[in-house]
BAGUZA-257075 format. One record per atom (N, C-alpha, C): residue in one letter; y, z, x. Coordinates in steps of 0.02 Angstrom, whole numbers, padded with zeros to 5 digits, always signed. Last residue first. Layout:
N
AYZX;...
This chain:
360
X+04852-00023-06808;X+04788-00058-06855;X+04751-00072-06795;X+04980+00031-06825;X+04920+00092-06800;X+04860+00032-06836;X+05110-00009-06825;X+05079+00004-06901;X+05005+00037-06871;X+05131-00018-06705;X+05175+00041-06749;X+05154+00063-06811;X+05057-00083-06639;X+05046-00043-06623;X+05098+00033-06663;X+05104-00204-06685;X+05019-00188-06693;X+05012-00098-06693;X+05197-00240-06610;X+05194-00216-06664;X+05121-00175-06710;X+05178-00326-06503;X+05174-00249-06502;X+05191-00203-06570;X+05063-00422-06459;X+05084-00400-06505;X+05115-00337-06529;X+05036-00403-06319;X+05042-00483-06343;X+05072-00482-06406;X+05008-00281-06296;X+05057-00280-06254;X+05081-00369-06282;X+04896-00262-06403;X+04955-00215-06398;X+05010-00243-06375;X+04799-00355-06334;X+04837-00354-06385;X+04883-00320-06414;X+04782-00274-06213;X+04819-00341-06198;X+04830-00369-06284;X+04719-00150-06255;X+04788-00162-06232;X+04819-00233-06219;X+04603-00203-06308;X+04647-00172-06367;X+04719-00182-06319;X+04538-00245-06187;X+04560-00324-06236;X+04608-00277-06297;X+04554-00126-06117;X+04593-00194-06094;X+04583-00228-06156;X+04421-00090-06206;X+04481-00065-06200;X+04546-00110-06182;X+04322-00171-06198;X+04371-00144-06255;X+04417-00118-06250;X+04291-00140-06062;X+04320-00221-06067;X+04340-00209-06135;X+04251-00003-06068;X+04293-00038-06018;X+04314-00105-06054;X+04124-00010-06181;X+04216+00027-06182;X+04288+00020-06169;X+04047-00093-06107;X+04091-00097-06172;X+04155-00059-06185;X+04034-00012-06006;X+04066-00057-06008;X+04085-00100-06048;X+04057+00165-06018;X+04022+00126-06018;X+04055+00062-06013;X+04089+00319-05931;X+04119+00257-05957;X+04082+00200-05955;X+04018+00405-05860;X+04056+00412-05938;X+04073+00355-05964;X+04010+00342-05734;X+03950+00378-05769;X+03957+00404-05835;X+04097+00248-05717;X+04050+00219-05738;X+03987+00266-05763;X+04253+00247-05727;X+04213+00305-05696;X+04154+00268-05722;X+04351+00106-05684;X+04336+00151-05720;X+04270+00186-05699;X+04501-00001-05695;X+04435+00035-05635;X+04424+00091-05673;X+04562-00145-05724;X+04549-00069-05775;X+04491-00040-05718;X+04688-00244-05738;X+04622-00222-05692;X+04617-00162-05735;X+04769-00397-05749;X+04765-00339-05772;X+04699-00303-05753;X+04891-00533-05740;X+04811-00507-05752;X+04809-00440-05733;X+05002-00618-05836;X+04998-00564-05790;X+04920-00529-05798;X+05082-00764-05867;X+05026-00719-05873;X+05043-00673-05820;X+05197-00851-05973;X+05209-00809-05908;X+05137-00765-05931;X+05115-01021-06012;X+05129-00954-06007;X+05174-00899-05959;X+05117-01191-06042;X+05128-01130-05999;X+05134-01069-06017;X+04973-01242-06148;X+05028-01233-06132;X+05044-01183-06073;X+04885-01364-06216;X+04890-01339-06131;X+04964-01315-06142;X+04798-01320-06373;X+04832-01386-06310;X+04862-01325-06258;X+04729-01263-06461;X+04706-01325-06441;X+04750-01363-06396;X+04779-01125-06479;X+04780-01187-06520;X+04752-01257-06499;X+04796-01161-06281;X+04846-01107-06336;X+04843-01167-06405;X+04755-01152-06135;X+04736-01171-06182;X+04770-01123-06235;X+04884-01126-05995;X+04816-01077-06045;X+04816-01147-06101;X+04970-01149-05827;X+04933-01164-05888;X+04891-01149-05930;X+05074-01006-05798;X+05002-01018-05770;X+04967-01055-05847;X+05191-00892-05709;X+05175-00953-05759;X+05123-00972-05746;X+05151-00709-05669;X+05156-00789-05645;X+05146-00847-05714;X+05190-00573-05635;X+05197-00612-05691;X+05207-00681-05655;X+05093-00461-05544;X+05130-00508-05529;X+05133-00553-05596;X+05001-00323-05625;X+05000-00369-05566;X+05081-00421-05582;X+04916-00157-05638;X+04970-00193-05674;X+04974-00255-05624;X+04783-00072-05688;X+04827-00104-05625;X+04866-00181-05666;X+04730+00097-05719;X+04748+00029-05746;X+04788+00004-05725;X+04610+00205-05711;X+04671+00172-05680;X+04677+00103-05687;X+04497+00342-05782;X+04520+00277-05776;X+04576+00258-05737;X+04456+00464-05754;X+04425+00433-05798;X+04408+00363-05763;X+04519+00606-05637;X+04520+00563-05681;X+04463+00507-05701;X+04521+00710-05534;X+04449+00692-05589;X+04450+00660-05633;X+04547+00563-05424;X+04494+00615-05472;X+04544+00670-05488;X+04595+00414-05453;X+04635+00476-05452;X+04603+00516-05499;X+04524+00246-05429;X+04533+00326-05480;X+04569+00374-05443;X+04596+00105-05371;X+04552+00169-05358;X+04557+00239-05405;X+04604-00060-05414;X+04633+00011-05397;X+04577+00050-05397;X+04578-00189-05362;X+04537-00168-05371;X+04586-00096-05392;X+04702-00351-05404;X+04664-00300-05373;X+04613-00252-05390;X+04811-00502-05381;X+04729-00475-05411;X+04698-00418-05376;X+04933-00527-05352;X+04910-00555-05408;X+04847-00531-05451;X+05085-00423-05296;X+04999-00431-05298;X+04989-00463-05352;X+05208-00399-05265;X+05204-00466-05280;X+05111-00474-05278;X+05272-00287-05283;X+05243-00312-05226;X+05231-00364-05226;X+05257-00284-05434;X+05332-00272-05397;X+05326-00299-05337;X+05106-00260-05457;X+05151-00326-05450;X+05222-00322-05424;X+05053-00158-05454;X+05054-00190-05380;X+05097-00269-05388;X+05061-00040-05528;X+05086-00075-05523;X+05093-00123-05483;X+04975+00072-05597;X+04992+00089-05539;X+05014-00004-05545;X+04932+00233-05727;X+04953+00154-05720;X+04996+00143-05638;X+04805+00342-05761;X+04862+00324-05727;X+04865+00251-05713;X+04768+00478-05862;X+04752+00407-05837;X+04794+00414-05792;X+04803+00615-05832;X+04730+00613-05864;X+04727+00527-05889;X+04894+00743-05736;X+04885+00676-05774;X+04813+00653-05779;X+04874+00856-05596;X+04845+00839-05657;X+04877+00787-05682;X+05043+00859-05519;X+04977+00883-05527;X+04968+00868-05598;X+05151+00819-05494;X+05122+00768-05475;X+05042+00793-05465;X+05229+00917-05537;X+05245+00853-05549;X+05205+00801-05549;X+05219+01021-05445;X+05176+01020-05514;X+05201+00947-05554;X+05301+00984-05319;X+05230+00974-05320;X+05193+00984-05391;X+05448+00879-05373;X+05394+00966-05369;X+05329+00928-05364;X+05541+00760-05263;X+05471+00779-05312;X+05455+00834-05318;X+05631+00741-05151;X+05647+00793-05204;X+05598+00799-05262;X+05635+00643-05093;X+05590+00677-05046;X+05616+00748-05111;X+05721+00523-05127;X+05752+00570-05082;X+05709+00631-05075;X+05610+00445-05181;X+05673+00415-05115;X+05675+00466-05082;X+05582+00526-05287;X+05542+00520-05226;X+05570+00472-05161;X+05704+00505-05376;X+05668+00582-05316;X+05642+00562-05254;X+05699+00381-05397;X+05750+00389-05364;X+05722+00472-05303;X+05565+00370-05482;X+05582+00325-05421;X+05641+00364-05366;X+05580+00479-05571;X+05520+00482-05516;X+05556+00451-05443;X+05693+00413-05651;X+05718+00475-05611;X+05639+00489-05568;X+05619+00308-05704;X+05686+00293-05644;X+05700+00355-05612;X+05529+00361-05776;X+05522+00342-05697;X+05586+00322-05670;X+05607+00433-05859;X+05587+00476-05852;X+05554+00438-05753;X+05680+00336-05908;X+05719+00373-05891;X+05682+00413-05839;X+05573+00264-05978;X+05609+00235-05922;X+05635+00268-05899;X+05539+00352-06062;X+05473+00324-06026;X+05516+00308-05964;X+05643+00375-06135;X+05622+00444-06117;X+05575+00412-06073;X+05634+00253-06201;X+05711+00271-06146;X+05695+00319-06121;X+05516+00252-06292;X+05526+00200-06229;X+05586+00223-06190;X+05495+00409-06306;X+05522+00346-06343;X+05517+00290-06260;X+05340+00522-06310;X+05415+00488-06270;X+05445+00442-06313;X+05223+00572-06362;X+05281+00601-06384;X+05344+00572-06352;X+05145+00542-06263;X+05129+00490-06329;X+05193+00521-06378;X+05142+00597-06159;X+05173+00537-06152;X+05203+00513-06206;X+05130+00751-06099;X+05131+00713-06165;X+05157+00658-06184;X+05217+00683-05941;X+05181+00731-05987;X+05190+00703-06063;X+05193+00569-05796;X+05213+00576-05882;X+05201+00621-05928;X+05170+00633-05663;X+05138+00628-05724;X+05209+00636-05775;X+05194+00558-05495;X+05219+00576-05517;X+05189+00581-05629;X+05126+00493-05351;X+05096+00480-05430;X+05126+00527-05477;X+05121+00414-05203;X+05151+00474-05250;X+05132+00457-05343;X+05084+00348-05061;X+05083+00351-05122;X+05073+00413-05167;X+05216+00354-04906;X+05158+00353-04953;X+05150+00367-05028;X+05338+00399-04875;X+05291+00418-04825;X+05219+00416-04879;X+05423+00312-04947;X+05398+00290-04881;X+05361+00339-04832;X+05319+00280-05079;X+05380+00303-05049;X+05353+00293-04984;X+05279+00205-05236;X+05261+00197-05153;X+05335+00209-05119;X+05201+00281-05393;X+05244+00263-05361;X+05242+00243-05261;X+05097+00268-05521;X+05073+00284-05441;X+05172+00266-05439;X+05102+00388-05646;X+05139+00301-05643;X+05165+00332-05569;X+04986+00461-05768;X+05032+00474-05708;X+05060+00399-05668;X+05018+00544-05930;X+05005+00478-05894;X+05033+00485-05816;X+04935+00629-06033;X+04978+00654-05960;X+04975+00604-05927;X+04909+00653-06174;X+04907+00600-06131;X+04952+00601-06091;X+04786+00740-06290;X+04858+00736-06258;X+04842+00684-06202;X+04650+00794-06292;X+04668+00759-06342;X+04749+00768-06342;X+04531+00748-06157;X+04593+00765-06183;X+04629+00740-06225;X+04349+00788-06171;X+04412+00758-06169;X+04455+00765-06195;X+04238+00820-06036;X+04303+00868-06067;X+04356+00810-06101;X+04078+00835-06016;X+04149+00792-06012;X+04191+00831-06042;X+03980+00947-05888;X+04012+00940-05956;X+04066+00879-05940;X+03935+00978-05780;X+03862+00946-05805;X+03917+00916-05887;X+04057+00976-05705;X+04002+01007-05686;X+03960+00942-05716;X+04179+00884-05784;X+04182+00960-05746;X+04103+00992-05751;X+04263+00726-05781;X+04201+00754-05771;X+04190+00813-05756;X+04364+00674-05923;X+04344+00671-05856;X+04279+00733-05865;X+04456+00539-06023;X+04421+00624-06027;X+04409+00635-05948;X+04499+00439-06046;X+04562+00484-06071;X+04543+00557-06040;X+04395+00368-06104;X+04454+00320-06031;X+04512+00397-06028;X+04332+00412-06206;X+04303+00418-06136;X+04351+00411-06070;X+04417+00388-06314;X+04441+00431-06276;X+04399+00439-06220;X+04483+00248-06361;X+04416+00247-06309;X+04420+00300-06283;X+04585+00251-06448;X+04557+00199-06475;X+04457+00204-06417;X+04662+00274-06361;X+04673+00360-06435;X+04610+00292-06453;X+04694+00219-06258;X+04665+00263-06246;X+04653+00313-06328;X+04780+00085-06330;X+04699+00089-06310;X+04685+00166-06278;X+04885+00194-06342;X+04879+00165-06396;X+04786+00139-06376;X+04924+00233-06207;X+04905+00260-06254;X+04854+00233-06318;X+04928+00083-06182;X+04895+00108-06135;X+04883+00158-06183;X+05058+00040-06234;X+05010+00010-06255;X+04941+00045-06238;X+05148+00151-06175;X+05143+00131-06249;X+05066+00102-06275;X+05150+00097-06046;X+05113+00159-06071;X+05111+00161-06126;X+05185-00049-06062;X+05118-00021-06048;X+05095+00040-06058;X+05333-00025-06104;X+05263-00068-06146;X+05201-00029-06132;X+05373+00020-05986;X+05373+00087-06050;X+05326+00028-06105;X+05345-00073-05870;X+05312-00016-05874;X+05302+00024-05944;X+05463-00162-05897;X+05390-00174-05909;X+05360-00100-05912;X+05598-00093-05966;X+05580-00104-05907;X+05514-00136-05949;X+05771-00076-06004;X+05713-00081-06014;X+05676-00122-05996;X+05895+00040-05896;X+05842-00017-05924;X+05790-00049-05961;X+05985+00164-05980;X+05939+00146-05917;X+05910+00081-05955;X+06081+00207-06067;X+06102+00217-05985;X+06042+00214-05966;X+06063+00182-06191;X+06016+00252-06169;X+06044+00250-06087;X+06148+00113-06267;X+06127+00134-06306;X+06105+00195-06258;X+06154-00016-06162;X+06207+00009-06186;X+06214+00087-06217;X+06023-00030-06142;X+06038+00003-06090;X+06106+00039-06120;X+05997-00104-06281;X+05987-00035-06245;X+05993-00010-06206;X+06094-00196-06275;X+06115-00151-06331;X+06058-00082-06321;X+06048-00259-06155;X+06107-00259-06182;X+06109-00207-06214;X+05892-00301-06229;X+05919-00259-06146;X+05990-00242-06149;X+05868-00374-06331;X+05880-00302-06333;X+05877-00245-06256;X+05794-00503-06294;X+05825-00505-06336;X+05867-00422-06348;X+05738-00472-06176;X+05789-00514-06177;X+05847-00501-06236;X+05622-00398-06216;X+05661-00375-06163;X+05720-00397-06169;X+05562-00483-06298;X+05607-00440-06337;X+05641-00387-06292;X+05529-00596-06219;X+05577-00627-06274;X+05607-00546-06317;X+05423-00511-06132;X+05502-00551-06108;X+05536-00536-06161;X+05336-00487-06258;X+05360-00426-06215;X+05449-00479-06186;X+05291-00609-06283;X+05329-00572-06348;X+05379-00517-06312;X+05252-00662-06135;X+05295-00696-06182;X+05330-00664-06244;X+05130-00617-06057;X+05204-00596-06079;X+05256-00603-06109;X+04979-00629-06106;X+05009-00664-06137;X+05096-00625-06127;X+04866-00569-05978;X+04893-00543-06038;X+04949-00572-06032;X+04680-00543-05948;X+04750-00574-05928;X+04794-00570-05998;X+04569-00458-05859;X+04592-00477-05907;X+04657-00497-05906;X+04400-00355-05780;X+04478-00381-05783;X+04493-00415-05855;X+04345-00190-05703;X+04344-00248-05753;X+04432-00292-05757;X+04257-00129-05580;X+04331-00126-05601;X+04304-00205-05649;X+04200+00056-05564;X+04161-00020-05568;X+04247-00045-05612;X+04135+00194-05482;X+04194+00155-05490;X+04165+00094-05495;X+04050+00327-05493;X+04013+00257-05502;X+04079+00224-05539;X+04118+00445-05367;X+04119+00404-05434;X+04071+00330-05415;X+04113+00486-05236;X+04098+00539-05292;X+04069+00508-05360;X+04152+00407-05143;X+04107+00436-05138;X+04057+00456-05174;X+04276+00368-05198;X+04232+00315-05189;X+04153+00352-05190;X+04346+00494-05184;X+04326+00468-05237;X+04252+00397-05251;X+04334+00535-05043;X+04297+00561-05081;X+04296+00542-05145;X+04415+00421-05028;X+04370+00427-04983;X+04339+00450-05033;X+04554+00471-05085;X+04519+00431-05088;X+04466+00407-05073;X+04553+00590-05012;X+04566+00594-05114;X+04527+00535-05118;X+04597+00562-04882;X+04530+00597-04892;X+04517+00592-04975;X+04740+00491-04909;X+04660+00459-04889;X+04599+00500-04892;X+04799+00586-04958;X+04797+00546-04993;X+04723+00504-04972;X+04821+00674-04844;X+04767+00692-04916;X+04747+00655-04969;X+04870+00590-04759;X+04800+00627-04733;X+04777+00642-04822;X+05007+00592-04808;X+04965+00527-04819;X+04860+00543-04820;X+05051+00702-04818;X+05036+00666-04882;X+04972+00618-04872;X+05050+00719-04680;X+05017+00753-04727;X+05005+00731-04779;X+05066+00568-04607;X+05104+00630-04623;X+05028+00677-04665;X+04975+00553-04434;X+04974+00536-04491;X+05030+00596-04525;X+05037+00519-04258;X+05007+00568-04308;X+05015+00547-04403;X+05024+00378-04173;X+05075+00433-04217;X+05039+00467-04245;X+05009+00282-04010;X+04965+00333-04091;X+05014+00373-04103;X+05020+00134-03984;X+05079+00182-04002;X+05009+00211-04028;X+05008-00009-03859;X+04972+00027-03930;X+05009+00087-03910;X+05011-00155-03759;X+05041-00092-03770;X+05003-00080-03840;X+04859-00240-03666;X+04907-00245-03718;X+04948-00165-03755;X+04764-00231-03597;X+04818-00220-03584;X+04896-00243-03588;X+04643-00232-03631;X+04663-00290-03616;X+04748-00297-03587;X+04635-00102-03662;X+04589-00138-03607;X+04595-00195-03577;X+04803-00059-03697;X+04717-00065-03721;X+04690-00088-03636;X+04925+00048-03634;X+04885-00020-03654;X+04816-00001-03644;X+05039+00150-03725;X+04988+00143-03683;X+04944+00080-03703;X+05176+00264-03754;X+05154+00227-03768;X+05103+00192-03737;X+05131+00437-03803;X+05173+00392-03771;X+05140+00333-03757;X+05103+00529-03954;X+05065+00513-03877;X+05103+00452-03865;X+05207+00592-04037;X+05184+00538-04033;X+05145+00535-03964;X+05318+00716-04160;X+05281+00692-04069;X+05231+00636-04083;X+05480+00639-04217;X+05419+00670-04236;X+05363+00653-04161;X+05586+00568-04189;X+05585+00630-04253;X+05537+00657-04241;X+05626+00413-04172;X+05639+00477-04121;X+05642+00549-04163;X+05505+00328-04248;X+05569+00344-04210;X+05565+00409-04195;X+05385+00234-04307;X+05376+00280-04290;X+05484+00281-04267;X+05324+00176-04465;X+05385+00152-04437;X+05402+00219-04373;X+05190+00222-04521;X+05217+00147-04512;X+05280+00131-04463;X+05189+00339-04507;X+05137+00306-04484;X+05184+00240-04467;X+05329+00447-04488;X+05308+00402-04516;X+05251+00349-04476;X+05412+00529-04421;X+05353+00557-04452;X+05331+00512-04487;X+05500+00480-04281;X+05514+00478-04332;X+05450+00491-04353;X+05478+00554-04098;X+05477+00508-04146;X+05468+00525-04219;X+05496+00613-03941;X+05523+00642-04017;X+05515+00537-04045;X+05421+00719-03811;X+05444+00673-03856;X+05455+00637-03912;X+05453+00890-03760;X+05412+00836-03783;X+05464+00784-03816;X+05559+00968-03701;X+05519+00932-03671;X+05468+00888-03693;X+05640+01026-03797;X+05665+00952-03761;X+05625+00924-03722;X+05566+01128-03850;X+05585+01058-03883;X+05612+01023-03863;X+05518+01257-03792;X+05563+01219-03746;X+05553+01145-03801;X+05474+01356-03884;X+05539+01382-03846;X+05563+01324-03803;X+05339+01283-03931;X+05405+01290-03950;X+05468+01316-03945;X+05275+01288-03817;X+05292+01226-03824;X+05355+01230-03881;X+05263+01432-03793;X+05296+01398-03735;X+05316+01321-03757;X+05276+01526-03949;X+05244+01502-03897;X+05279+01433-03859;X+05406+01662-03943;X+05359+01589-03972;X+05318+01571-03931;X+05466+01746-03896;X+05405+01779-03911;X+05359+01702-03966;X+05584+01700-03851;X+05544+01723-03795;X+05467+01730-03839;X+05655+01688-03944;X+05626+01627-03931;X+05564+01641-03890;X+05728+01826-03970;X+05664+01789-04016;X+05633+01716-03997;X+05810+01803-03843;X+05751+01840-03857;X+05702+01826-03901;X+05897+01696-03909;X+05840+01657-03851;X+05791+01745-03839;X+05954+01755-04016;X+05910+01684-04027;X+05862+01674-03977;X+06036+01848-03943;X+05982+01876-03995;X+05949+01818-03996;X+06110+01763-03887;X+06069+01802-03842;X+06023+01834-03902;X+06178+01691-03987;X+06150+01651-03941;X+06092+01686-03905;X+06265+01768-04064;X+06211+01787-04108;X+06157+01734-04052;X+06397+01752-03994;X+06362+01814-03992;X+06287+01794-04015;X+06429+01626-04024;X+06402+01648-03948;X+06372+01711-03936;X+06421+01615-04200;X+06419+01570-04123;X+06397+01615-04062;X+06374+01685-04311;X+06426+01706-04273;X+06433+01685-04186;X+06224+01608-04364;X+06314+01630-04389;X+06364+01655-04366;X+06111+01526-04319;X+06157+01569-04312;X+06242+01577-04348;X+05986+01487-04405;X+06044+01503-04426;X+06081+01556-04388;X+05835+01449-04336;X+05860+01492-04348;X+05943+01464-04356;X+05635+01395-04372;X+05728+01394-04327;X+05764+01454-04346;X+05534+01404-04444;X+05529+01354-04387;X+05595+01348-04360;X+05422+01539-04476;X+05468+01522-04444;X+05485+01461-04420;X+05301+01523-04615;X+05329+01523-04553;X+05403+01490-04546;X+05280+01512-04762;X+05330+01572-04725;X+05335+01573-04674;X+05154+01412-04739;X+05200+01428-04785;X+05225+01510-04757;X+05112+01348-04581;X+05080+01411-04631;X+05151+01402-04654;X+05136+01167-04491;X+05164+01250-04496;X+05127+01297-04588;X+05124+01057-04378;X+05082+01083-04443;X+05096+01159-04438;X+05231+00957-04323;X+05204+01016-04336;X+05176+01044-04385;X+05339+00850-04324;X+05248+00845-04329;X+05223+00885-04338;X+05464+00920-04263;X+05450+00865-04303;X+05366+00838-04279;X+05438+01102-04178;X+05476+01008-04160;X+05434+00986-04244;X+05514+01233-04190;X+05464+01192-04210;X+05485+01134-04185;X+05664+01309-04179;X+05592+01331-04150;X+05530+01271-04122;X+05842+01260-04177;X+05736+01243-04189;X+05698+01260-04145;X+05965+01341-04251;X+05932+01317-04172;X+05830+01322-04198;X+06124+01271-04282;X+06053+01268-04271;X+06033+01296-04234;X+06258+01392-04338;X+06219+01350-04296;X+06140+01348-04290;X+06331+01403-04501;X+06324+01427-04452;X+06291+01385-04392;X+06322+01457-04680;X+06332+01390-04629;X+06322+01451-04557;X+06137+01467-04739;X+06196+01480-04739;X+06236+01446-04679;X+06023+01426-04760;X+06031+01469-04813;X+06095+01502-04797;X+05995+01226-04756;X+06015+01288-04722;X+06016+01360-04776;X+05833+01153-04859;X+05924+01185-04852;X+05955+01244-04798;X+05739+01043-04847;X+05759+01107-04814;X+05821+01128-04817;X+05648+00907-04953;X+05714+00955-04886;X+05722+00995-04892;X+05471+00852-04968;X+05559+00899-04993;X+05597+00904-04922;X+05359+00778-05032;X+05405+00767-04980;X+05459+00813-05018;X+05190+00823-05087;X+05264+00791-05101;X+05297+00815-05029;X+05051+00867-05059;X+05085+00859-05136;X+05153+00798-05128;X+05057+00920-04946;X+04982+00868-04967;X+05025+00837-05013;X+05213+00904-04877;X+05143+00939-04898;X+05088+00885-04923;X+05350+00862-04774;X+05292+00838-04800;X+05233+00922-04820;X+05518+00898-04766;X+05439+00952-04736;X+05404+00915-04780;X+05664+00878-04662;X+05614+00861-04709;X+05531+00878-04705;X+05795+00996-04626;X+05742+00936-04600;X+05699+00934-04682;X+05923+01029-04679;X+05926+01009-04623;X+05851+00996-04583;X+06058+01004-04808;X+05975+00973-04785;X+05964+00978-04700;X+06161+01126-04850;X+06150+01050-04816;X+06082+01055-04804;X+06183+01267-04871;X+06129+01224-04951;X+06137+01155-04910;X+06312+01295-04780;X+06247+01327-04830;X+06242+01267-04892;X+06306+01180-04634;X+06357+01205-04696;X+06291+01237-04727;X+06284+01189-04467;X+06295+01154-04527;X+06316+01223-04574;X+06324+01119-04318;X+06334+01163-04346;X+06331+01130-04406;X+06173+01107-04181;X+06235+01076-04228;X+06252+01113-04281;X+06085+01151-04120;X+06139+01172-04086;X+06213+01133-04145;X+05976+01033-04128;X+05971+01074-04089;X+06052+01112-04090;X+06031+00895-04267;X+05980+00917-04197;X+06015+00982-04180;X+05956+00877-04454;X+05998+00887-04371;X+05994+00901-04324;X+05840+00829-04475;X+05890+00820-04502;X+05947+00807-04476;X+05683+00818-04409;X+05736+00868-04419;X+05809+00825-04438;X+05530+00782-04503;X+05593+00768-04487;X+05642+00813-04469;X+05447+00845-04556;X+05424+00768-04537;X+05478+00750-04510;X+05300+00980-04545;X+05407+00967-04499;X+05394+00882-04503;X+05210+01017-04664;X+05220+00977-04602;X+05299+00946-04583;X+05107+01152-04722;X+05161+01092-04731;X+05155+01058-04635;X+04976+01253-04806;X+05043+01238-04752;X+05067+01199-04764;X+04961+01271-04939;X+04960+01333-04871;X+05003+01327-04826;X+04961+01251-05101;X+04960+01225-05025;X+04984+01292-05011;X+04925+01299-05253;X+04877+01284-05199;X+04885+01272-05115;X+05040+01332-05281;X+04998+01382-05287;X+04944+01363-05230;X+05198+01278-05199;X+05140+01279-05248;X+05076+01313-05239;X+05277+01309-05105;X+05280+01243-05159;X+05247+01252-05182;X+05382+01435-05021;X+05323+01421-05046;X+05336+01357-05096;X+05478+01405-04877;X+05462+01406-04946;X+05400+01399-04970;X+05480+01410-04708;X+05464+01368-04750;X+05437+01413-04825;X+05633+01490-04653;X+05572+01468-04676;X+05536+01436-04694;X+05748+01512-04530;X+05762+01452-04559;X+05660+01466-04573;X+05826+01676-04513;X+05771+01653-04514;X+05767+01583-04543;X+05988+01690-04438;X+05956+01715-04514;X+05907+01652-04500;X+06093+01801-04353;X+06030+01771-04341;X+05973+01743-04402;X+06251+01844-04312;X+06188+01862-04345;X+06142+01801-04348;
């Protein structure tokens, strides 16, 4: 028997998807619920589960831009018999996908191309020097048009500020032990900042609201979204009602983003709507940047590289661990008082975090 390999519906809004990977090749036998390719959407990266064991056989090659419920293989289940039913239904594909050995196969990744996904073969410039073109994934394509049209759309203007790590370390240090002990996960930089981040957003709800027609709308809840970088691009997974988390519900909640989005297991409503977002370029080791809004959002607040760095402190030169800090903000709601109030409420938050329990 012959059982249809589909693509699933993900979400209300996407249509199609994209084959970024086949898993297994042509004719291999797998098991029910094994992964057997990976399908990029605008939204998120997922795998494909066989829907039962039996043998491959792929319609589609890796790159393909395929309609939600199309066909891209088939599950045979009863080996040699169910072979002649497979290559009739092959008959009625079209010619590039009844023969998949004839094109050439590289991995679905801009950056790192291999043998997964089609690629125009390889070719020298004018100078005649070799150059590769890969097809972009899907994610990535929507990610760059989001952005494009934001620049476009928004009066984006980015303010800065530097922030004293020293209370944050000394109570990382002092209570990493007895909380990881306590919640089975780390405590990280990040669950400060949304903490603190709330805390200046209930203080500037412009940074909190966004733009719908001729009206602002602002939200009195805080759907924080914390950019993450997978390898087929940037993912922004939302913190819901943030301001209701404990710091282990903050960490827990991105360690389990981080690990998904490894394995291409994000829902697409996951990574819809949030109403700021904190994006981190220091892990990377960035010292100073611009971030970009994530419409129809407000604001985006850029986290950077903790470097020692002599400050005037009381009247004399001491070292610090600093970390400078970016706030990009919608400039037709957001004024710039607001902007640079804001950052100076969070870098006292994050210098004092107590501040932030007694609510002063």
């Amino acid at each position: 028997m012959s059982i249809e390999l589909t693509i699933p519906s993900v979400g209300e809004s996407i249509t199609e998807v994209q084959i970024a990977e086949w898993l297994k090749k042509e004719g291999d036998t797998v098991k029910k619920d094994e992964n057997v390719a990976v399908i990029d959407s605008e939204k998120s990266t997922f795998e494909l589960p066989a829907p039962e064991d039996g043998q491959l056989k792929i319609l589609l090659q890796a790159g393909e831009t395929v309609k939600i419920g199309a066909v891209i293989g088939h599950i045979e289940t009863n080996g040699e018999a169910a072979r002649a039913d497979s290559g009739a239904k092959k008959k009625k594909e079209p010619e590039a996908a009844a023969k998949p050995a004839e094109k050439p196969k590289v991995e679905a990744k801009a950056e790192k191309p291999a043998p997964a996904a089609t690629s125009t073969p390889k070719s020298p410039d004018a100078a005649g020097r070799e150059q590769e073109t890969v097809p972009m994934t899907m994610l990535r394509k929507t990610a760059a048009k989001r952005l494009v049209e934001a620049k476009q759309q928004m009066a984006m203007l980015t303010t800065f500020n530097e922030v004293d790590m020293s209370t944050v370390q000394s109570l990382r240090a002092a209570n990493k032990e007895n909380f990881e002990k306590k919640y089975q996960v780390k405590l990280g930089f990040m669950s400060f900042f949304v903490k603190a981040a709330i805390d200046a957003l209930k203080q500037f709800p412009q940074i909190n609201a966004e733009i719908r027609d001729t009206d602002i709308v602002y939200h009195n809840f805080f759907d924080i979204g914390v950019a993450i970088a997978s390898e087929r691009g940037l993912v922004v997974p939302v913190l819901r009602n943030a301001e209701r988390l404990s710091f282990a519900d903050i960490e827990r909640a991105i360690g389990d983003f981080a690990n998904r989005s490894k394995e291409g297991k994000l829902k697409p409503n996951e990574l819809e709507g949030g109403t700021f977002t904190i994006t981190n370029g220091g892990v990377f080791g960035s010292l100073f940047s611009t971030p970009i809004i994530n419409p129809p959002q407000t604001g985006i607040l850029g986290m950077h590289s903790i470097q020692e760095r002599p400050i005037a402190l009381n009247g004399q030169v001491v070292i610090r661990p600093m970390m400078y800090i970016a706030l990009t903000y919608d400039h037709r709601i957001v004024d710039g008082r607001e902007a640079v109030m804001f950052l100076r409420r969070l870098k006292e938050a994050i210098e004092n975090p107590a501040q932030m329990l007694i609510e002063i």
